[in-house]
N, C-alpha and C positions, 0 to 999 in steps of 0.2 A: 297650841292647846288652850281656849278658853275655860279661864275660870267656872260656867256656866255647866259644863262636859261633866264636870271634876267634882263639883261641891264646893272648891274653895273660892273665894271671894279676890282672888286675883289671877292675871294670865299671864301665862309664860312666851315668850317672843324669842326666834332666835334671830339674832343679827351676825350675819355668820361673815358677811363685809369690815365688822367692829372686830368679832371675835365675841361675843357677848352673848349670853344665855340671860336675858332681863324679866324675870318677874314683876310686873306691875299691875298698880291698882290705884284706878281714878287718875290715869298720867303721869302717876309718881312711881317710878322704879324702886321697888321694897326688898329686891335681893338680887343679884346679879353671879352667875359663873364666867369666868372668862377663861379664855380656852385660844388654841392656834393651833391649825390643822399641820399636818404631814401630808407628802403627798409619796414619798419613800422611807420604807423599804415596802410600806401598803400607805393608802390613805388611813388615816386616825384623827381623834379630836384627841385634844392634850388638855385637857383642865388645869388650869395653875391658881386658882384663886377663886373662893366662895366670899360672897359677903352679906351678910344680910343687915342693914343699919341695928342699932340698938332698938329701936322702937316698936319694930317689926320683929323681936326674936322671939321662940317660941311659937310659932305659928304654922311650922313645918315647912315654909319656904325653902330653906337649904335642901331638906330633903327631895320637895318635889322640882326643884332645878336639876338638881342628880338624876334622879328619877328620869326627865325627860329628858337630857343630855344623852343618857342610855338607850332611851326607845331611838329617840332622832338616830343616832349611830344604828341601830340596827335595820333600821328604816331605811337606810342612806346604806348599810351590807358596810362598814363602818366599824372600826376596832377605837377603843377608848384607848387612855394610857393617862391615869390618874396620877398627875404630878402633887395637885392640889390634894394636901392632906385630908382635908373633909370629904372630898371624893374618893377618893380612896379608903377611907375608912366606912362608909359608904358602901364601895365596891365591897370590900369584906364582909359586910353585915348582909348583904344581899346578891351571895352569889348566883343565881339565876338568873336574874337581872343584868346582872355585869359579869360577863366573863373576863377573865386574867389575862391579860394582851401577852404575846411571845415575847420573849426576851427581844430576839433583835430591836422590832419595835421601841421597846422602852428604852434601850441603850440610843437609839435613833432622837426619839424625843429628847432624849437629857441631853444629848451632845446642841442639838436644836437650841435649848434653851440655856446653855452656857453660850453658844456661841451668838446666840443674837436673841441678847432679852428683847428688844423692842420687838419679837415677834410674840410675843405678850405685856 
């Protein structure tokens, strides 16, 4: 999604080999989601971590990496599972957007992310 599309003055990139939802502008990454997929009990993205530097806050970035994290998953027929608390809270504020992943799923991701942080 280019900046350009949107109005805002930077683009969102997925690096889906990283794990990485990057917001940049002029080369400089100004907020990033990171995330690691499932491929059982469904495929999923897993968000575990928003950050947007100090410099860059305020500016809606967090939101619109959420934002598109969600379309991408639905684009991709793609179930979320918001570990990442700002994604999640997120999801909350904009249920239409983010539907509420099944239990199983989420029990699936948590076990995931106990048992193997380096897959975030």
């Amino acid at each position: 999604m280019t900046g350009s599309d949107t109005g805002r003055d930077f683009d969102i990139r997925d690096d889906r080999a990283a794990g990485a939802l990057n917001a940049e502008q002029d080369g400089e990454t100004v907020g990033q989601i990171a995330y690691f997929t499932l491929s059982t009990p469904e495929p999923a993205l897993v968000p575990v971590h928003t950050e947007v530097p100090p410099a860059h806050a305020g500016r809606g970035i967090a939101g619109a990496l959420a934002r598109e994290l969600y379309a991408t998953a639905a684009r991709e027929g793609l179930a979320v599972v918001p570990l990442c608390p700002y994604v999640a809270k997120w999801a909350e504020r904009h249920p239409a957007a983010a539907p509420v992943p099944p239990a199983p799923l989420v029990e699936a991701a948590l076990a995931k992310a106990k048992e193997d942080p380096s897959a975030w």
